[in-house]
N, CA, C and O of each residue as an XYZ file, in Angstrom:
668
protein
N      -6.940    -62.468     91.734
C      -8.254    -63.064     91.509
C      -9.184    -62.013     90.919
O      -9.171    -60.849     91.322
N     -10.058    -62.484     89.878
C     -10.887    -61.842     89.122
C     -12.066    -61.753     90.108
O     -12.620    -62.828     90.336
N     -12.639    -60.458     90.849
C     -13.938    -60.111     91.125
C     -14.584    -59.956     90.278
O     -15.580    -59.960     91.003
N     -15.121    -59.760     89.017
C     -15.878    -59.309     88.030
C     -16.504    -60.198     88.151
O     -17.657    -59.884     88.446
N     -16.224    -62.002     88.017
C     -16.852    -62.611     87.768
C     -17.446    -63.543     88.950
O     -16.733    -64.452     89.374
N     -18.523    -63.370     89.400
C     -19.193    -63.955     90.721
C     -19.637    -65.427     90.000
O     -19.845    -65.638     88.805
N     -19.719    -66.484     91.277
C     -19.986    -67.683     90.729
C     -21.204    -68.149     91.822
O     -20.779    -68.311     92.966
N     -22.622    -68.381     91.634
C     -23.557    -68.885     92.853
C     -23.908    -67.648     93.016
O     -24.888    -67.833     93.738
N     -23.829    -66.337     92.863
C     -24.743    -65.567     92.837
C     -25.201    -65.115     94.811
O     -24.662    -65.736     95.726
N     -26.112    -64.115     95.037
C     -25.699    -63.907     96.283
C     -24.924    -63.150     96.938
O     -24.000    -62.547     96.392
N     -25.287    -63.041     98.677
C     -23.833    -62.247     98.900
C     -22.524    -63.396     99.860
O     -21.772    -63.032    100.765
N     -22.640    -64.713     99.283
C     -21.625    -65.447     99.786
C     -20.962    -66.394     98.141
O     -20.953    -67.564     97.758
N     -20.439    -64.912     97.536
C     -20.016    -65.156     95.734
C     -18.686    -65.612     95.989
O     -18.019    -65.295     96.974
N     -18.275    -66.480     94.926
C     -16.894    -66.711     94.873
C     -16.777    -66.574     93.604
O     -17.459    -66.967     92.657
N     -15.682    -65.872     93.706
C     -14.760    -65.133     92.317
C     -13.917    -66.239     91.968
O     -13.422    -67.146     92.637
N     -13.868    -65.859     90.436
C     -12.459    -66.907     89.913
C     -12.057    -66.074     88.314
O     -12.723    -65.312     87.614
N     -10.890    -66.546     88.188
C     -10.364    -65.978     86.965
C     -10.822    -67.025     85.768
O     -11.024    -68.239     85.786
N     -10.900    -66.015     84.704
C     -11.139    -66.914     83.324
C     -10.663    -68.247     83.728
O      -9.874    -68.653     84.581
N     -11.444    -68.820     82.784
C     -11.018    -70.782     82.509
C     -10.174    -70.833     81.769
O     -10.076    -72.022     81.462
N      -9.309    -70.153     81.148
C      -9.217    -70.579     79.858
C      -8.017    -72.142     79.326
O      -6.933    -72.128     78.743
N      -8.647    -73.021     79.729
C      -8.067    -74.038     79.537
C      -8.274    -75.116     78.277
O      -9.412    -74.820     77.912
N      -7.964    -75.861     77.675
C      -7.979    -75.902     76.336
C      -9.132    -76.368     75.977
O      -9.199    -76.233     74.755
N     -10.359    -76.986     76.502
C     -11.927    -77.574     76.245
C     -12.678    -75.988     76.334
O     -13.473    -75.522     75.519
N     -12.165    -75.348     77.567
C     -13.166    -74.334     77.451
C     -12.502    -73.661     76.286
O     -13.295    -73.861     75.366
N     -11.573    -73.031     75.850
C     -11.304    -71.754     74.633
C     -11.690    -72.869     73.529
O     -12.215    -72.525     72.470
N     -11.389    -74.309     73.843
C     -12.252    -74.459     72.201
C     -13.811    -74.412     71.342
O     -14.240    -74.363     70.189
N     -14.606    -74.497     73.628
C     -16.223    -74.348     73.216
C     -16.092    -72.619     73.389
O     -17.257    -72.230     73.297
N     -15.491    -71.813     73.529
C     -15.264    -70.333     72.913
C     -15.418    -70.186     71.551
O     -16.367    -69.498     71.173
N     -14.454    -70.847     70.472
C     -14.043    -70.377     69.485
C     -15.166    -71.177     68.461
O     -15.363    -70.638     67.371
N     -15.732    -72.141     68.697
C     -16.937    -72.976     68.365
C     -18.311    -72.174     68.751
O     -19.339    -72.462     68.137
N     -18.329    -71.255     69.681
C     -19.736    -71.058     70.125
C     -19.714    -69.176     69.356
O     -20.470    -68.208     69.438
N     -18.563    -69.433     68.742
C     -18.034    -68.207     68.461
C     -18.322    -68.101     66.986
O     -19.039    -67.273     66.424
N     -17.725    -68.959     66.532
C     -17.904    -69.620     65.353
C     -19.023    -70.077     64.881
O     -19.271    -70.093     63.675
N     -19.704    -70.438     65.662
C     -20.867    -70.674     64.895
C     -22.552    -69.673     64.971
O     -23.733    -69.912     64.721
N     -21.632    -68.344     65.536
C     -22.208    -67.204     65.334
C     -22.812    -66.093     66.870
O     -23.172    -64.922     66.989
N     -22.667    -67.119     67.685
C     -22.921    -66.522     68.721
C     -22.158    -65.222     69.319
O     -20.943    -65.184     69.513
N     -23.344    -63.836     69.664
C     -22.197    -62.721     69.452
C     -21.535    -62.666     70.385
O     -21.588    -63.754     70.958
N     -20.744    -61.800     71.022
C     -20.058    -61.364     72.219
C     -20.473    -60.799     72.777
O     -19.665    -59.953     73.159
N     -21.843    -60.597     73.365
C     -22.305    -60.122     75.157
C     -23.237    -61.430     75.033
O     -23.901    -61.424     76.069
N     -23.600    -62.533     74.271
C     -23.965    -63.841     74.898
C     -22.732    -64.667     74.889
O     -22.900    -65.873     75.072
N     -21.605    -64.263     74.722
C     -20.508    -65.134     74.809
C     -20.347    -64.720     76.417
O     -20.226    -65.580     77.289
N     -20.359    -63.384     76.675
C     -20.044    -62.915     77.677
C     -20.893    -63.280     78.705
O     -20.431    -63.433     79.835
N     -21.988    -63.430     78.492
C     -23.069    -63.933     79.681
C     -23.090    -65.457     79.683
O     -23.560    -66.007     80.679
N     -22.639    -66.183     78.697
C     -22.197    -67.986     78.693
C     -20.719    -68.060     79.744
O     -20.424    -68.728     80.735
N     -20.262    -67.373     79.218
C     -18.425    -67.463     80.366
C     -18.725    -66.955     81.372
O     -17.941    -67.460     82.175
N     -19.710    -65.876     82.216
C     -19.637    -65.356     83.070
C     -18.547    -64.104     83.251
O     -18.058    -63.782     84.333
N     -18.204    -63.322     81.686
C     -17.499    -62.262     82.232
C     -17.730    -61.475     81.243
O     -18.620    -61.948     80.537
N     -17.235    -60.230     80.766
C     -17.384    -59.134     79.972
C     -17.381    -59.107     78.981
O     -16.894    -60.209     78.730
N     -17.573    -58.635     78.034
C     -17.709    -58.585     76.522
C     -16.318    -57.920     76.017
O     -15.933    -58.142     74.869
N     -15.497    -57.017     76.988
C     -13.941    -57.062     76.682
C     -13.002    -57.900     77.030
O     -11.826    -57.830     76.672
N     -13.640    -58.985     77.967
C     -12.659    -60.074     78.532
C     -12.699    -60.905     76.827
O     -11.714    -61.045     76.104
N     -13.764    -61.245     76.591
C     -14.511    -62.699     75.735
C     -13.684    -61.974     74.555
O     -13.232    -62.759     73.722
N     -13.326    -60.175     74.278
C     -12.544    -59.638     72.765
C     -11.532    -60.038     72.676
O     -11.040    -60.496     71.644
N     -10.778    -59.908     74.219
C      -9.146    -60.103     74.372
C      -8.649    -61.230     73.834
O      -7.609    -61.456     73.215
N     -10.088    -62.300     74.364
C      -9.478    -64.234     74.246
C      -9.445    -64.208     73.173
O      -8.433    -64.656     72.634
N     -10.334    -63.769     72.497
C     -10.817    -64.299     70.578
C      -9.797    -63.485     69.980
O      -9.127    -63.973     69.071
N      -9.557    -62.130     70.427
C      -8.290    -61.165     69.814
C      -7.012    -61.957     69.875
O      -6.143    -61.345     69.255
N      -6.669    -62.823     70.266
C      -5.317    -63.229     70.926
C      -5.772    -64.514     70.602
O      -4.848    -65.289     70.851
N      -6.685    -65.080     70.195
C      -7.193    -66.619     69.258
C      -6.796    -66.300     67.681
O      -6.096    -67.049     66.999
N      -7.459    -64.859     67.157
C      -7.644    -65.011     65.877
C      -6.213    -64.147     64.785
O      -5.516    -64.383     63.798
N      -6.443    -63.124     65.767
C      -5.014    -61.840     65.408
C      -3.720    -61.807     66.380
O      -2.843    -60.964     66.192
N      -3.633    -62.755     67.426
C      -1.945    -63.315     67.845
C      -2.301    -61.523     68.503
O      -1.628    -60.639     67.973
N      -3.234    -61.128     69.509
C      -3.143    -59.885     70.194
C      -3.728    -59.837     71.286
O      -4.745    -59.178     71.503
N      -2.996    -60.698     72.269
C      -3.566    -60.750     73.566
C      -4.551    -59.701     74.015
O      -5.763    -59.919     74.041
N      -4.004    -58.561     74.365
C      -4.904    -57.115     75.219
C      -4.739    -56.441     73.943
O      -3.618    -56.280     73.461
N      -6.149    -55.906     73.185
C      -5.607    -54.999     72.601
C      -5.741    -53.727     72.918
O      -6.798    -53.499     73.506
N      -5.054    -52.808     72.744
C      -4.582    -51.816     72.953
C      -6.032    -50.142     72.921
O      -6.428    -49.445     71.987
N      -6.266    -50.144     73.966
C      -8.031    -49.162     73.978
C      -7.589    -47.522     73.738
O      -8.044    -46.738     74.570
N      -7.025    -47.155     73.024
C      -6.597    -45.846     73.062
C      -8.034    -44.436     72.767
O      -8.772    -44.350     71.786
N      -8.005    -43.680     73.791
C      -9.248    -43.511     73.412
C      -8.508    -41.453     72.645
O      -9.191    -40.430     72.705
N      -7.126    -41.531     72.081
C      -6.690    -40.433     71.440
C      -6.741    -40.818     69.788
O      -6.730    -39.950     68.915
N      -6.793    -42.170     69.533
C      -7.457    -42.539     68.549
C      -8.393    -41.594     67.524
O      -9.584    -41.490     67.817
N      -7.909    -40.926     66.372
C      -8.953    -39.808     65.429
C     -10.032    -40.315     65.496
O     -10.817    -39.449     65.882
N     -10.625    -41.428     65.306
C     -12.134    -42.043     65.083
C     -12.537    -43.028     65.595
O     -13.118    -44.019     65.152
N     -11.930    -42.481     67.394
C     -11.777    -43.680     68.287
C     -13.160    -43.332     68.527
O     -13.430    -42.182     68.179
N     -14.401    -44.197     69.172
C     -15.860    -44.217     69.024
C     -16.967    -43.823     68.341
O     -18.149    -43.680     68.652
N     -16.162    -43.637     67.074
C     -17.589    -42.994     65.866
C     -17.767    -44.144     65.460
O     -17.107    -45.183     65.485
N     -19.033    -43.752     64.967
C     -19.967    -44.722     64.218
C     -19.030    -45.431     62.592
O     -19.213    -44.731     61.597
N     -18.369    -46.357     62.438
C     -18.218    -47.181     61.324
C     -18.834    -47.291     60.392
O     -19.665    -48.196     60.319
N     -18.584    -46.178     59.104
C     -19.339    -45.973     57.676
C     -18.678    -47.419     57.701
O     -17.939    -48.191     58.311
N     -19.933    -47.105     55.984
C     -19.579    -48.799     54.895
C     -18.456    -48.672     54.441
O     -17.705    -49.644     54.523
N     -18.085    -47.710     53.954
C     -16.652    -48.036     53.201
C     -15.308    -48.379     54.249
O     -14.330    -49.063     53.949
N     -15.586    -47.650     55.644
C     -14.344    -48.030     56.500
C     -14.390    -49.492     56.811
O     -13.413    -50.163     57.141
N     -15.893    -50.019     56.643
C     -15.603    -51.074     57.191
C     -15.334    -52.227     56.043
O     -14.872    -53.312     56.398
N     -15.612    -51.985     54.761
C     -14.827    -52.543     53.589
C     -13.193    -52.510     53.176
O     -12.528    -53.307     52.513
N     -12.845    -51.303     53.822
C     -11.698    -50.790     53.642
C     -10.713    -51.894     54.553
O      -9.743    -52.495     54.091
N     -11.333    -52.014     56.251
C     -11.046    -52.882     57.727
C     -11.224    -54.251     57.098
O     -10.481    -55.158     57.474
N     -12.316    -54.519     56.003
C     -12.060    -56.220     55.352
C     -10.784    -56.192     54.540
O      -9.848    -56.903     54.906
N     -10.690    -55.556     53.646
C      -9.519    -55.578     53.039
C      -8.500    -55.809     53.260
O      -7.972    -56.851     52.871
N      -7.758    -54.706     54.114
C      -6.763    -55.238     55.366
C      -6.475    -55.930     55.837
O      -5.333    -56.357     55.669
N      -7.210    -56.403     56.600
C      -7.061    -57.537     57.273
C      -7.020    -58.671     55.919
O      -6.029    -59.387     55.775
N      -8.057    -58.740     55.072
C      -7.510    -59.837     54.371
C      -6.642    -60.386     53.697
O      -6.674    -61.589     53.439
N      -5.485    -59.377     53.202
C      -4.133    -58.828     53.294
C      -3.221    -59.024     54.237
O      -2.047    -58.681     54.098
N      -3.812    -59.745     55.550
C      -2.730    -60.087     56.334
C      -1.939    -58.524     56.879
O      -0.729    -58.339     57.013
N      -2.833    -57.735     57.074
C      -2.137    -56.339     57.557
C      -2.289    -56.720     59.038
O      -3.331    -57.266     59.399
N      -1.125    -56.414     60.073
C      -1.687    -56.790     61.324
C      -2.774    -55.650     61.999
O      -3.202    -54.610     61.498
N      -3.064    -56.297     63.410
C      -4.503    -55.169     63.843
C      -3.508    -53.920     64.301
O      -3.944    -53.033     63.568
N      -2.531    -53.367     65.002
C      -2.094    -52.355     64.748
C      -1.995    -51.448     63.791
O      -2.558    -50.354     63.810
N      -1.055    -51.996     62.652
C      -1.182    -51.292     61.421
C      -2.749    -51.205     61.010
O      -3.154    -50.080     60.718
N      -3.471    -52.048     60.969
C      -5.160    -51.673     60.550
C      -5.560    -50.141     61.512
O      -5.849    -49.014     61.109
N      -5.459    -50.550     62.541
C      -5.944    -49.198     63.507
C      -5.021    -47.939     63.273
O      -5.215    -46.728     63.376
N      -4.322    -48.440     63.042
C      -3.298    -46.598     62.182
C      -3.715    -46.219     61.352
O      -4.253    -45.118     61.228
N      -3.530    -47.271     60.349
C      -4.239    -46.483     58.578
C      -6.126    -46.034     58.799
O      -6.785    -45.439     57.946
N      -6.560    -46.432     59.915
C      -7.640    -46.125     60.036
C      -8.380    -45.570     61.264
O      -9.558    -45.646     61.613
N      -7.240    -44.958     61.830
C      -7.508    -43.997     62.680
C      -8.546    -44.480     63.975
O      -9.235    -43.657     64.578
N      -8.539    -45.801     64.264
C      -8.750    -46.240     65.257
C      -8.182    -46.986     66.155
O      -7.173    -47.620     65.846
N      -8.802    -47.068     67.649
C      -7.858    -48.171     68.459
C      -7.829    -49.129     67.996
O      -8.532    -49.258     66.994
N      -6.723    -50.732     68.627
C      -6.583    -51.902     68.430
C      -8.091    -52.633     68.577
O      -8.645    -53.507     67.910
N      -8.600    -51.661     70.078
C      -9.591    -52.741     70.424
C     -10.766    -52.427     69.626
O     -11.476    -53.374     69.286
N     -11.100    -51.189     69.258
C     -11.927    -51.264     68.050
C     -11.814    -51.841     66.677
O     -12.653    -51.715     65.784
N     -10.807    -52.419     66.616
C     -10.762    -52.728     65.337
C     -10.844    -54.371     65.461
O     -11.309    -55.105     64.590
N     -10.314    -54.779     66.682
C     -10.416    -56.102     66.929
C     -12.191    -56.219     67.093
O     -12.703    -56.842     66.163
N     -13.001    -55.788     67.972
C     -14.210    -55.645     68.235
C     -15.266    -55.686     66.941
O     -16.311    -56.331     66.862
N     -14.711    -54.858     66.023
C     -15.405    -54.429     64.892
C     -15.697    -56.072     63.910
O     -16.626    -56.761     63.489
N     -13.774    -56.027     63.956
C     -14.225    -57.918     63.023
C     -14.452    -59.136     63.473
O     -14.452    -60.226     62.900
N     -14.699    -58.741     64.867
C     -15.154    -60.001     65.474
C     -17.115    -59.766     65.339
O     -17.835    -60.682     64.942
N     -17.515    -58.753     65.645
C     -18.993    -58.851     65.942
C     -19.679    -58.845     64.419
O     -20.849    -59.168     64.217
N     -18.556    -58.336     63.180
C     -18.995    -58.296     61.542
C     -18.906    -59.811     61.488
O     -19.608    -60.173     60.543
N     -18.428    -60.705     62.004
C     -17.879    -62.430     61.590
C     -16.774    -62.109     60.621
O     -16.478    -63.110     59.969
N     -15.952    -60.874     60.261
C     -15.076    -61.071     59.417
C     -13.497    -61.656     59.689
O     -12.457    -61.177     59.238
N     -13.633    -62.681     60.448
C     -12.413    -63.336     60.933
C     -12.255    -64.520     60.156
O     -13.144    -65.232     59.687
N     -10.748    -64.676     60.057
C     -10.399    -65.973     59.259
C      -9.747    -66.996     60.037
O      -8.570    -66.799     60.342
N     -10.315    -68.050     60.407
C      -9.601    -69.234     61.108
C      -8.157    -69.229     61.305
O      -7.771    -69.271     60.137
N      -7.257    -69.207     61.930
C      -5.597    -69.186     61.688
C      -5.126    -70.834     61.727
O      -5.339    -71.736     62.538
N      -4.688    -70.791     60.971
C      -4.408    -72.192     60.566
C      -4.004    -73.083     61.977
O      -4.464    -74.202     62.203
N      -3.341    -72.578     62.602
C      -2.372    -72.866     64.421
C      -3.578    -73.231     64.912
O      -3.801    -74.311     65.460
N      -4.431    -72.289     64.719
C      -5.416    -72.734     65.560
C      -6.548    -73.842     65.693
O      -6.985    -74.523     66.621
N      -6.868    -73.686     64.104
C      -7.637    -75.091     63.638
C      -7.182    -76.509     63.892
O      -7.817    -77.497     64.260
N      -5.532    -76.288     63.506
C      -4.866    -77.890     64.143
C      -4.927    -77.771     65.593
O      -5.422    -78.746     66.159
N      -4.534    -76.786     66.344
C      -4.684    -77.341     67.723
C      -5.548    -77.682     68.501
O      -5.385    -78.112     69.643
N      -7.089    -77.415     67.604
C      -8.216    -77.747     68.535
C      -8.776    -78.743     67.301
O      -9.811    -79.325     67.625
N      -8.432    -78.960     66.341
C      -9.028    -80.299     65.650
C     -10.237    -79.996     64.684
O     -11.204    -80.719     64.444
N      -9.875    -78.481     64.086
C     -11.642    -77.648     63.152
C     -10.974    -77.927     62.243
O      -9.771    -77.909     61.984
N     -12.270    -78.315     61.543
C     -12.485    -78.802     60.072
C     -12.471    -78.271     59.442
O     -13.428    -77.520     59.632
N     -11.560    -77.764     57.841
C     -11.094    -77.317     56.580
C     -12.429    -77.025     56.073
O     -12.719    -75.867     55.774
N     -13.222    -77.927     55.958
C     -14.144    -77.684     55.372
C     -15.300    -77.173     55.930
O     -15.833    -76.306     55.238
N     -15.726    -77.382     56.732
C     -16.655    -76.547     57.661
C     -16.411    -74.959     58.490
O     -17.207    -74.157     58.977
N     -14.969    -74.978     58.371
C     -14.734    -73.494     58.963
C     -13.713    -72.708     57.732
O     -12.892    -73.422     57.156
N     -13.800    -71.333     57.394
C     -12.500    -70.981     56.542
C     -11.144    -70.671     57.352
O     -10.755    -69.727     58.040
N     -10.674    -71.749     57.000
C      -9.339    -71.855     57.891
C      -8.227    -70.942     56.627
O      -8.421    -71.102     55.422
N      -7.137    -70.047     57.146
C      -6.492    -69.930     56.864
C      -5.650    -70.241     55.520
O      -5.559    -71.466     55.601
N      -5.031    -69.899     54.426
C      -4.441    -70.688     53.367
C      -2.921    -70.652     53.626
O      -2.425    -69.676     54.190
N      -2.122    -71.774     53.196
C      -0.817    -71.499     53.772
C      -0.379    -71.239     52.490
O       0.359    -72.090     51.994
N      -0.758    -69.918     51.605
C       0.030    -69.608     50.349
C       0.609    -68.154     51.180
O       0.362    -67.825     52.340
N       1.504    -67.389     50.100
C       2.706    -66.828     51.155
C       1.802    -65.487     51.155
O       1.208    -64.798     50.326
N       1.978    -65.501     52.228
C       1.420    -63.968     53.185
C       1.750    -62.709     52.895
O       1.365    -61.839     53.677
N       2.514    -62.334     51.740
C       2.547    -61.264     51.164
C       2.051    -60.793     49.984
O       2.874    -60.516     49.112
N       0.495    -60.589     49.683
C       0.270    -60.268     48.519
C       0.514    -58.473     48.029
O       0.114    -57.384     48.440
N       0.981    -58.737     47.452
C       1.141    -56.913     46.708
C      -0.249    -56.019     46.959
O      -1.375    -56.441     46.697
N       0.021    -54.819     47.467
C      -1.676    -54.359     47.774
C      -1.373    -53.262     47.120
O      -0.199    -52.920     46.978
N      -2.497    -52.492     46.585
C      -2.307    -51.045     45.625
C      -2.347    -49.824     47.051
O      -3.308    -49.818     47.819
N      -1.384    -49.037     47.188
C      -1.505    -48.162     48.242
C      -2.747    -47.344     48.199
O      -3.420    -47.014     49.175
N      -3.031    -46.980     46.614
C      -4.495    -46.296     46.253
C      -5.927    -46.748     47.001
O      -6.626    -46.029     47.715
N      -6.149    -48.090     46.646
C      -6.998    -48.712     46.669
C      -7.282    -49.838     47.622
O      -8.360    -50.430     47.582
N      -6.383    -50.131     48.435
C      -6.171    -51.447     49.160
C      -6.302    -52.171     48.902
O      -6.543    -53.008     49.773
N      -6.286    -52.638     47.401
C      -6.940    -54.099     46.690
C      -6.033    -54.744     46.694
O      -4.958    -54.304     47.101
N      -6.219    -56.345     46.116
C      -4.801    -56.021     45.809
C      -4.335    -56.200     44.172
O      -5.113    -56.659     43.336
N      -3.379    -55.901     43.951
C      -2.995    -55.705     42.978
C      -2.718    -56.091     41.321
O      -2.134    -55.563     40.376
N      -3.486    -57.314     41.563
C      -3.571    -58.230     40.354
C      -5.320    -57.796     40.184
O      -5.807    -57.769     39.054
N      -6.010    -57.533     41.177
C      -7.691    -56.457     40.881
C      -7.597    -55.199     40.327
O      -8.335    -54.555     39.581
N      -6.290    -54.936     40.970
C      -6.458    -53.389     41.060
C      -6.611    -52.467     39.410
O      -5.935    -52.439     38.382
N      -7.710    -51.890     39.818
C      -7.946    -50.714     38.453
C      -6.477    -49.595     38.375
O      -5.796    -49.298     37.394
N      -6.375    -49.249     39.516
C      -5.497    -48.332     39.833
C      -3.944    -48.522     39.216
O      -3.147    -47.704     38.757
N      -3.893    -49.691     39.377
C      -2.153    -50.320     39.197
C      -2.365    -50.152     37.621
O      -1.458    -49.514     37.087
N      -3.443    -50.623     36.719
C      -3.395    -50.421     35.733
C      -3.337    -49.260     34.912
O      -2.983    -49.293     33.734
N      -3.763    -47.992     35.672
C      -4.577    -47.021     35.063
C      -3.000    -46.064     34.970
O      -2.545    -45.400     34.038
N      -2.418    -46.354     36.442
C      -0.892    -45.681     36.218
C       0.576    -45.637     35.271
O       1.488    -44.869     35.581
């Protein structure tokens, strides 16, 4: 049983573990979605702002717990612009959040954290059918094939890339 999360307030609290049953993770991914950040997600569920990363981490990137390594090279620095252009890229590339946090020298859970509180997440298709979100109102996923060629130079990918040309 989860103590973290007290219910009635007081000193006669009763604890309970996440809800996460399929109405509540879908008013998650909706209240999520439609911009609300993660420490009012966290104060709407009644639990932490790393509980509310894990659910949406393991909603959006298939990564239940991610991984808090704090030996990580640029595990708690401040996120220049270009790393975090570099962290869109990637990911939009379909790089998973491991490999993202290697090539960029941070933990899982920072990197999960990072594109959840930027909104740079993309609907996963699994997920839109199983809770019934709309194509057109959310950017769901494309089911064209998941390997686009990326320039190792540049992370672009490769039909952009200056680089591919210039070689």
């Amino acid at each position: 049983m989860d103590v973290t999360n007290p219910i009635g307030g007081g000193g006669g609290c009763v604890y309970r573990d996440p809800p996460w049953d399929h109405p509540t993770t879908k008013e998650l991914v909706l209240l999520y979605l439609d911009g609300m950040e993660i420490e009012l997600l966290a104060s709407h569920f009644q639990m932490t702002a790393h509980e509310i990363v894990d659910k949406l981490s393991e909603l959006f990137f298939d990564l239940p717990e991610p991984v808090q390594d704090t030996s990580a090279t640029n595990y708690k620095k401040p996120w220049q612009r270009a790393e975090t252009s570099k962290l869109w890229r990637l990911y939009a590339v379909r790089n998973s959040i491991p490999d993202i946090a290697e090539k960029l020298g941070r933990d899982e859970l920072g990197v999960c954290y990072k594109l959840l509180t930027e909104q740079m997440v993309i609907l996963p298709r699994n997920l839109a059918d199983d809770y019934g979100f709309d194509e057109e109102e959310f950017h769901v996923e494309s089911t064209a094939d998941p390997k686009a060629e990326v320039c190792s130079t540049c992370l672009d990918v490769v039909l952009y890339c200056k680089c591919y040309y210039e070689e």
